[in-house]
C-alpha positions as CSV (number, residue, x, y, z in Angstrom):
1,X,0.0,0.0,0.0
2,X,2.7,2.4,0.6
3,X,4.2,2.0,-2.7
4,X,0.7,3.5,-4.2
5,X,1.2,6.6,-1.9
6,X,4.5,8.6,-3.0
7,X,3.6,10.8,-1.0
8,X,3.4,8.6,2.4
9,X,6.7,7.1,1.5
10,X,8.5,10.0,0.6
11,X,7.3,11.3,4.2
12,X,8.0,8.3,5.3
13,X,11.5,8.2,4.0
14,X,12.6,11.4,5.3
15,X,11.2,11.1,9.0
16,X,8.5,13.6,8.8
17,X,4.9,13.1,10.5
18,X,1.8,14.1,8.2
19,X,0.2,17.2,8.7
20,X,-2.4,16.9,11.4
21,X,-6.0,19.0,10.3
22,X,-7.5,20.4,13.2
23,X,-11.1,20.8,13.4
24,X,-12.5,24.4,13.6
25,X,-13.5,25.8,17.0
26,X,-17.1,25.9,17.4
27,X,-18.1,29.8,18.7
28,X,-19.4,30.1,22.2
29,X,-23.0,30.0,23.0
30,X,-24.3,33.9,23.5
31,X,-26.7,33.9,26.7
32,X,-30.3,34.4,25.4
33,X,-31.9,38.0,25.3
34,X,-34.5,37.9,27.6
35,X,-37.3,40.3,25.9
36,X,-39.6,42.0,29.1
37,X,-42.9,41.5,27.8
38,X,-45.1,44.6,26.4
39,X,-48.1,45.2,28.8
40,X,-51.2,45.5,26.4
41,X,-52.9,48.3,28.5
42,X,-52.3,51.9,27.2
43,X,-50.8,54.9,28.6
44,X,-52.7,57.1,30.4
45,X,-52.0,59.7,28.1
46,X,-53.6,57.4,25.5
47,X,-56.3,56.8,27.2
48,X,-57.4,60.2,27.5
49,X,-56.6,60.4,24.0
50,X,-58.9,57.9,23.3
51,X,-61.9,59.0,24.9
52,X,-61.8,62.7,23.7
53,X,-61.9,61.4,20.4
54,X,-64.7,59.3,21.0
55,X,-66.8,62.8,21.5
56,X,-68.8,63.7,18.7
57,X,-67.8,67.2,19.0
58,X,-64.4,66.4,18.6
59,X,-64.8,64.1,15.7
60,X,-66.5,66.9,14.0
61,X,-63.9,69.7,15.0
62,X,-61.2,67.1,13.8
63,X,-63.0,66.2,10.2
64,X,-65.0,69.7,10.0
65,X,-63.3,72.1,11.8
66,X,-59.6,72.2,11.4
67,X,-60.1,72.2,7.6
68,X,-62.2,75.2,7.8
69,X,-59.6,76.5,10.0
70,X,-56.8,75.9,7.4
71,X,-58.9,77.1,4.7
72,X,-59.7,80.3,6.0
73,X,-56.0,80.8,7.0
74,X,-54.9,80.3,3.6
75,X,-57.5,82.3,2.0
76,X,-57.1,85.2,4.6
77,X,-53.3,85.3,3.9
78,X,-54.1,85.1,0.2
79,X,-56.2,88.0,0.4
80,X,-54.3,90.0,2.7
81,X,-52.6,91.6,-0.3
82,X,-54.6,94.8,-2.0
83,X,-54.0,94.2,-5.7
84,X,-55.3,90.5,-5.4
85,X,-58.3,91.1,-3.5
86,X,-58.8,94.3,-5.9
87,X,-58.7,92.0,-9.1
88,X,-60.7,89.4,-7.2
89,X,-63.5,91.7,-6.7
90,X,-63.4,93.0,-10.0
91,X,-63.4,89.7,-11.5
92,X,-66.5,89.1,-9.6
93,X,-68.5,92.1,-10.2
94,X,-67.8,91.8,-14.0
95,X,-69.2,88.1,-14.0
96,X,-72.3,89.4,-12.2
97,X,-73.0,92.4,-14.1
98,X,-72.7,90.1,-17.6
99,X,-75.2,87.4,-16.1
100,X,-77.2,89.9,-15.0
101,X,-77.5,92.5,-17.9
102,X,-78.1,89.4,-20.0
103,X,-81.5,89.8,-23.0
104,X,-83.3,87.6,-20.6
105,X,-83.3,89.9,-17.7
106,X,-83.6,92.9,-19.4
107,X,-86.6,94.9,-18.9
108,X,-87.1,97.5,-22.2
109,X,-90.7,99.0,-21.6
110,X,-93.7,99.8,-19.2
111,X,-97.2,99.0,-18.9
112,X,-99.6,100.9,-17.3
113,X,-103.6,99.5,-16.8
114,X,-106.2,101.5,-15.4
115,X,-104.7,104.5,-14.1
116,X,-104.9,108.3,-15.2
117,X,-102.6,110.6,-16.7
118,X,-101.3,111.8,-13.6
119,X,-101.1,108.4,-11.9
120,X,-99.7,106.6,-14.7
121,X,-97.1,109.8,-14.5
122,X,-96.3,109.7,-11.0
123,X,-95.5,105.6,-11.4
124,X,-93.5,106.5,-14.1
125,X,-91.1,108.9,-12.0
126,X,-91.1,106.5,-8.6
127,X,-89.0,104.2,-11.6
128,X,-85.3,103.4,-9.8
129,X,-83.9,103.4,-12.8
130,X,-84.3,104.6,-16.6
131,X,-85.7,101.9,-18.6
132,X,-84.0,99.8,-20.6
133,X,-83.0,98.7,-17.5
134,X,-81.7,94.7,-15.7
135,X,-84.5,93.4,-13.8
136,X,-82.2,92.6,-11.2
137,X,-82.0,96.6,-10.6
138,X,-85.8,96.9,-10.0
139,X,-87.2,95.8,-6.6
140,X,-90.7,95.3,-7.2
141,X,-91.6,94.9,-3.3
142,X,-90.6,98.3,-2.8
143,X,-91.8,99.9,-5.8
144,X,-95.0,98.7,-4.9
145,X,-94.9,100.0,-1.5
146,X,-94.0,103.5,-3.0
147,X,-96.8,103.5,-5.2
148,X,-99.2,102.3,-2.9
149,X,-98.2,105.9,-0.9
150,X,-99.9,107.5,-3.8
151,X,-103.3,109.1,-2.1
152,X,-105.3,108.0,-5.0
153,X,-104.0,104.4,-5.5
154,X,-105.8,101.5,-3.6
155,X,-103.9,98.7,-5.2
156,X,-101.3,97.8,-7.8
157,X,-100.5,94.7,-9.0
158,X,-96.5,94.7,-10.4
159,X,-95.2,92.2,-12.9
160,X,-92.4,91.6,-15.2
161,X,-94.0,90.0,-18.5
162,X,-91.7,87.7,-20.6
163,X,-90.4,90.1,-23.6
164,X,-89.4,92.5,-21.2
165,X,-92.1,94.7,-20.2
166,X,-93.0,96.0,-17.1
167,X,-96.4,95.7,-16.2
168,X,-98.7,97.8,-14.0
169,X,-102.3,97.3,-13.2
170,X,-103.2,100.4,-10.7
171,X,-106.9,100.3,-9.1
172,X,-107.5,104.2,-8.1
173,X,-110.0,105.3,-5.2
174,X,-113.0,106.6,-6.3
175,X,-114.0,110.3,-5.2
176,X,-117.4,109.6,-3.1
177,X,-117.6,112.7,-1.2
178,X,-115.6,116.4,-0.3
179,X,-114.6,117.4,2.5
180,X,-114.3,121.1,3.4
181,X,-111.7,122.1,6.4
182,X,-109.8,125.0,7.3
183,X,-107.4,124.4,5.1
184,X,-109.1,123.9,2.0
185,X,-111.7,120.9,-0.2
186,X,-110.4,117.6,-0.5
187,X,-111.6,114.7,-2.3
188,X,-112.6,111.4,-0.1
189,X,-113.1,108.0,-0.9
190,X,-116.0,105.6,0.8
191,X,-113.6,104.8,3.6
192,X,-112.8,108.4,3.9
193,X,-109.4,108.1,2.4
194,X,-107.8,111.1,0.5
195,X,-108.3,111.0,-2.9
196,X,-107.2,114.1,-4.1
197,X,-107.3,118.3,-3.2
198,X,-109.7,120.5,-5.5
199,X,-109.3,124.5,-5.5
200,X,-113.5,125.2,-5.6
201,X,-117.0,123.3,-4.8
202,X,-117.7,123.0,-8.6
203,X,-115.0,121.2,-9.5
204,X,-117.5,118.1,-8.8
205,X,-120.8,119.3,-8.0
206,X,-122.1,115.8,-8.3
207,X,-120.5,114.5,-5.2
208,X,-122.3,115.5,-1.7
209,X,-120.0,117.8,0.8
210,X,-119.3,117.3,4.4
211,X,-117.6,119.4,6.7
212,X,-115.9,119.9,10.0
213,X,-113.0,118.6,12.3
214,X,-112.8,114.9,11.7
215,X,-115.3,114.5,9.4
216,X,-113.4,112.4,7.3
217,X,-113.2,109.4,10.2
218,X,-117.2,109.2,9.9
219,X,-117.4,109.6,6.5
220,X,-118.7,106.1,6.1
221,X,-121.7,107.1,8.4
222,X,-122.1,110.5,6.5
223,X,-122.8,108.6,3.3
224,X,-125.1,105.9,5.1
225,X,-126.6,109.5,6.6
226,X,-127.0,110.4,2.5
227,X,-128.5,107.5,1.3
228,X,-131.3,107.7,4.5
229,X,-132.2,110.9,2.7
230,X,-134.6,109.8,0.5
231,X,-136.9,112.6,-0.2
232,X,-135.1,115.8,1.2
233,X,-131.6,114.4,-0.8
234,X,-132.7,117.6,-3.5
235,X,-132.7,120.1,-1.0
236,X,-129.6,118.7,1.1
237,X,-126.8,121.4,1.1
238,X,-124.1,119.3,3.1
239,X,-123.6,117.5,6.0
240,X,-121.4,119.1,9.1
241,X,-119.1,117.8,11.7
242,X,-120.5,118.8,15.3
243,X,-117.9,117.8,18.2
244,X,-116.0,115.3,16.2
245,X,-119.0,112.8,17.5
246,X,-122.3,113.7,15.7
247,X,-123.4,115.1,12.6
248,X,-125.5,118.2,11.5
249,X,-127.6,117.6,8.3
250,X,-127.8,121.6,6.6
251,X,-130.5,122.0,4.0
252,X,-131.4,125.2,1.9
253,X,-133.1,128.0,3.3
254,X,-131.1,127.6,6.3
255,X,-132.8,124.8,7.8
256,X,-131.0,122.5,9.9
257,X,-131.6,118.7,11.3
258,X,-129.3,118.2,14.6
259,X,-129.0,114.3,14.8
260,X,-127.6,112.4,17.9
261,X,-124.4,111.2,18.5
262,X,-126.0,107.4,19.2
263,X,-128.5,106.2,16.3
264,X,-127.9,109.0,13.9
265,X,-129.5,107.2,10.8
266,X,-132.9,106.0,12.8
267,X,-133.2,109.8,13.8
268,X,-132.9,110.9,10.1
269,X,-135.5,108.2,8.9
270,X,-137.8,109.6,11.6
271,X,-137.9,112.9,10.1
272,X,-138.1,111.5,7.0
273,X,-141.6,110.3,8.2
274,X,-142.8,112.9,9.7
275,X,-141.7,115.1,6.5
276,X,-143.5,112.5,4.5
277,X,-146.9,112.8,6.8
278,X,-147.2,116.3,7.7
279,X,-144.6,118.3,5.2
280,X,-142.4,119.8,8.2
281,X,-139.6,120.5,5.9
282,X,-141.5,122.7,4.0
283,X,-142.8,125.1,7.0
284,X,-141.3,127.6,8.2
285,X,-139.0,125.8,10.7
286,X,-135.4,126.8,11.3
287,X,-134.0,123.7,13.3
288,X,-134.8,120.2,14.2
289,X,-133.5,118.9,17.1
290,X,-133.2,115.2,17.4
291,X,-130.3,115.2,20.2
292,X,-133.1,113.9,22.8
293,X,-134.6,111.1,21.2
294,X,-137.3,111.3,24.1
295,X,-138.5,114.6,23.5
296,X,-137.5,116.3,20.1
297,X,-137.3,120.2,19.6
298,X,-138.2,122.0,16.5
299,X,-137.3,125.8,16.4
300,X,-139.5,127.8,14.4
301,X,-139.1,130.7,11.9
302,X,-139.8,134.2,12.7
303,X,-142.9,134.5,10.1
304,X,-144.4,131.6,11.6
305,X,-144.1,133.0,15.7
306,X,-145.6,135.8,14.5
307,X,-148.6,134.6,12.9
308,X,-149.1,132.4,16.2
309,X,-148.5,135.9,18.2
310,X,-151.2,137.2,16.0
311,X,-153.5,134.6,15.7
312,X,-153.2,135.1,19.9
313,X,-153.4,138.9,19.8
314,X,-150.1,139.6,21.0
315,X,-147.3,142.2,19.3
316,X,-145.6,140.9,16.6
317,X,-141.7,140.8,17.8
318,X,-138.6,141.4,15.4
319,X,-135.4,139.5,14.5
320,X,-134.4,140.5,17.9
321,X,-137.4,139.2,19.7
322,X,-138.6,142.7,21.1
323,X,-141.9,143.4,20.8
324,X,-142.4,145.9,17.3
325,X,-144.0,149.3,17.5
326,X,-146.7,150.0,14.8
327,X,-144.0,152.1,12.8
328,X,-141.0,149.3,13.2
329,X,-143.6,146.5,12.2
330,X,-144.6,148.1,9.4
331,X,-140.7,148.3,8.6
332,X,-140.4,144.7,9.6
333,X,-142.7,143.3,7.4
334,X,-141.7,145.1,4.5
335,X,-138.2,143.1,5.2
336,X,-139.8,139.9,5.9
337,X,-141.8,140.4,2.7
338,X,-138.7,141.1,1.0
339,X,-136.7,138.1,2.1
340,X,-139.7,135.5,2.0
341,X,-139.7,136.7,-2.1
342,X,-135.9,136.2,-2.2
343,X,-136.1,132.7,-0.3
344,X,-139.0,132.1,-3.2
345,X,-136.6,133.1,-6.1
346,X,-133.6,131.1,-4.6
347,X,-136.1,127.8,-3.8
């Protein structure tokens, strides 16, 4: 065998041991890391944590809140410079006005139904603006309001009608009686709402006339008063304001019916009835006094006292109620002659 191994006998021949392999050294075992164990319950930091955020106000500032807080920050800082907020603005503005000034909402002409010349040319000037005009620049709700200031509107209706016209359909108060005061004639309506001012009594002689303090709260009553006059309605001059609280019916040739302040219109149909049954309009009777409804009063004329003085044999008494002389009587009734044929001419 050792003549198959020149190697071994070479070795062998010159003395020298084989090479001896040593087996490699195996490192040293490293003591174990020993890992402390995590405790699973959480800080109280966390906890606290934890529960705020369970709040739904919290969730909400969180998700809602601090966005809208970042937002406006940004958006404040960007618009804390002049020249980009100017050019914002402008660029604002500019979209408005276009969408706004668009054919659509343009409003080109106006309307007017059922009004007169001077009402349809009042509305006209109470316009904001000059027509053509946006219809975003016209505030009907307040242009209504401003018409409905007018004395001798009652109601308008205000529209904007699709091809851009502006209508207006005005209902005016209608005149139904005047009204004479200290400071001049004014039309009413049947509430007793101003109408209009008039310079004279001709101006509408068809309309009946009241006057007095106040009249114009009653004037309801005074018209219900005119209606009740039936018969006497001819001869009925006006009707006057007593007190502010009853009303004195004025015929011609002076004559005068005082009515209460309680049941005015049954006292008016009462005289009515007895003018009716015994003609006592059409006496000589100055005044009838219907203030008592108990006991009425009727004040006779002086022509009439003295043919009851006569028919009595007493003196005849003048305008001043002193008995007349046979000199001043005969004076007298030359007068009373006199007027009775002017009351004649004017009846």
């Amino acid at each position: 065998m050792q003549g198959l191994n020149p190697f071994g006998h070479r070795n062998a021949e010159q003395g020298r041991p084989a090479p001896v392999r040593h087996a490699p050294l195996r490192p040293a075992p490293q003591p174990e890391k020993v890992t402390p164990r995590r405790d699973p319950a959480p800080s109280r930091f966390a906890y606290r944590l934890n529960r705020m955020m369970l709040r739904p106000l919290m969730r909400r500032l969180i998700r809602v809140g601090l966005p809208a807080f970042l937002m406006a920050m940004v958006g404040g800082i960007w618009l804390s410079d002049d020249t980009r907020r100017a050019n914002l603005t402008s660029g604002v503005e500019g979209l408005v006005d276009k969408v706004q000034h668009r054919d659509a909402f343009m409003v080109h002409s106006m309307r007017i139904e059922g009004a007169s010349d001077v009402v349809a040319n009042g509305l006209r000037a109470m316009l904001p603006v000059t027509l053509p005009a946006s219809s975003f620049d016209i505030d009907l709700a307040k242009l209504r309001e401003k018409v409905r200031m007018l004395d001798a509107v009652e109601a308008v209706d205000l529209r904007i009608t699709p091809g851009g016209v502006l209508s207006a359909v005005v209902t005016e108060r209608v005149p139904a009686i005047m009204w004479r005061h200290a400071r001049g004639i004014e039309l009413l309506d049947k509430t007793g709402h101003r109408v209009a001012s008039v310079t004279a009594r001709d101006v509408r002689k068809d309309l009946p006339i009241i006057a007095g303090e106040g009249a114009e709260r009653a004037a309801p009553e005074a018209l219900a008063l005119i209606d009740a006059a039936g018969p006497i309605l001819p001869r009925l001059r006006g009707l006057e304001r007593v007190g502010e609280r009853r009303w004195d019916l004025v015929l011609d040739n002076d004559q005068r019916i005082k009515l209460p302040e309680d049941g005015a219109l049954r006292a008016l149909e009462r005289v009515v009835a007895m003018d009716r049954a015994q003609s006592l309009l059409s006496r000589d009777v100055l005044v009838v006094d219907l203030r008592n409804s108990i006991r009425p009063v009727v004040q006779i004329g002086l022509e009439a006292q003295n043919a009851i003085r006569r028919a009595r044999g007493q003196v005849e008494i003048g305008p001043d109620g002193q008995p007349l002389d046979e000199k001043s009587k005969a004076s007298a009734g030359g007068k009373i002659t006199s007027k009775t044929g002017t009351d004649a001419k004017k009846t």
